[in-house]
C-alpha positions in Angstrom: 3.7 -1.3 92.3 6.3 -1.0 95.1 3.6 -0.5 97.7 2.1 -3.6 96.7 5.0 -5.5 97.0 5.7 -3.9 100.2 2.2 -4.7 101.7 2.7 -8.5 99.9 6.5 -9.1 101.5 5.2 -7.4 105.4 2.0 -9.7 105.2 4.2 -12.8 103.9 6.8 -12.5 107.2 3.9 -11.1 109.6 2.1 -14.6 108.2 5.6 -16.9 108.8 6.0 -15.1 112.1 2.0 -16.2 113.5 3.1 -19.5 111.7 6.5 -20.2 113.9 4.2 -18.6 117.1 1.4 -21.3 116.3 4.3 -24.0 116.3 5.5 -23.1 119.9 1.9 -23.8 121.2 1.7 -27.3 119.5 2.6 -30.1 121.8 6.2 -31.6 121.1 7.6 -34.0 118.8 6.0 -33.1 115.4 7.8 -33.8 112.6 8.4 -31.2 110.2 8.8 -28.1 112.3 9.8 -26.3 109.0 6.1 -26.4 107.6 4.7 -24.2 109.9 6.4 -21.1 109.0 5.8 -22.0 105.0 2.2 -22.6 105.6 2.0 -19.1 107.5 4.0 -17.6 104.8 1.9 -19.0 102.0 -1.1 -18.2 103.9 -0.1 -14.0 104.6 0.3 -14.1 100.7 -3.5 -15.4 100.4 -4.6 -13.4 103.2 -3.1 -9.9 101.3 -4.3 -10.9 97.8 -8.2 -11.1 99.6 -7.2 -7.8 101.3 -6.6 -6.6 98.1 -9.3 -7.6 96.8 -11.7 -6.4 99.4 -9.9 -2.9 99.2 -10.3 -2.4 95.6 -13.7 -3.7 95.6 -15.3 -2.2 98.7 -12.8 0.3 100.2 -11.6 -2.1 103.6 -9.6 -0.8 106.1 -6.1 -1.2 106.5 -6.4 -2.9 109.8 -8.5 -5.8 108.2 -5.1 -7.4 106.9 -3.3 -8.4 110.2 -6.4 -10.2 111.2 -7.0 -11.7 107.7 -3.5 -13.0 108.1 -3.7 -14.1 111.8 -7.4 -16.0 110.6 -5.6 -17.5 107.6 -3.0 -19.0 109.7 -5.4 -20.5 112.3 -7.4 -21.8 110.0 -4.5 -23.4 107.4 -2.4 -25.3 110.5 -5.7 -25.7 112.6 -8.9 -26.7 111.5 -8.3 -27.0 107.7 -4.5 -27.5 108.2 -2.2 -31.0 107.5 -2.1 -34.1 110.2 1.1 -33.7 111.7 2.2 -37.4 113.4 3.7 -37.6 116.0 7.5 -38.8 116.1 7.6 -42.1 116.9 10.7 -43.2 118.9 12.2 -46.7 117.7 
C-alpha cells in the first residue's frame, strides 16, 4: 500500500511540475496562473491510476508512467484543456 501511495504522490508532483513548465511556454497575461499546476496535478493522479491499470492488467513497464503523465498534461491544458482569456487591461 505504501508503494502505491508513493508511485500516486511522485506522479501527482512530476504531473504539477509538467503543469507549471506548460504555463512558462504559454504566452503572458492569462488569468489564473494557479490552474495550471492543479490541472497537472489532477492529471498525474489520472495518468498513475491508468498506469495502474495497465500494469495489473497487462504487465506495462515502469517507464510508461512519466509519459502517461507528460501526455495527460498536454492533452488536459492543450487540446482538451479550459479557454484561458486573456487579461484585459481597463
Amino acid at each position: 500500500m505504501q508503494d502505491i501511495l508513493l508511485h500516486l504522490a511522485m506522479a501527482a508532483a512530476f504531473g504539477a511540475f509538467i503543469g507549471s513548465l506548460y504555463r512558462l511556454s504559454r504566452r503572458p497575461g492569462y488569468r489564473r496562473p494557479l490552474r495550471f499546476p492543479l490541472v497537472g496535478l489532477v492529471a498525474g493522479i489520472t495518468a498513475y491510476l491508468i498506469y495502474y491499470v495497465l500494469a495489473s492488467t497487462t504487465g506495462a513497464p515502469p517507464w510508461l508512467l512519466p509519459l502517461l503523465v507528460v501526455a495527460q498534461v498536454w492533452l488536459w491544458l492543450g487540446p482538451l484543456g479550459p479557454k484561458f482569456d486573456r487579461r484585459r487591461d481597463p
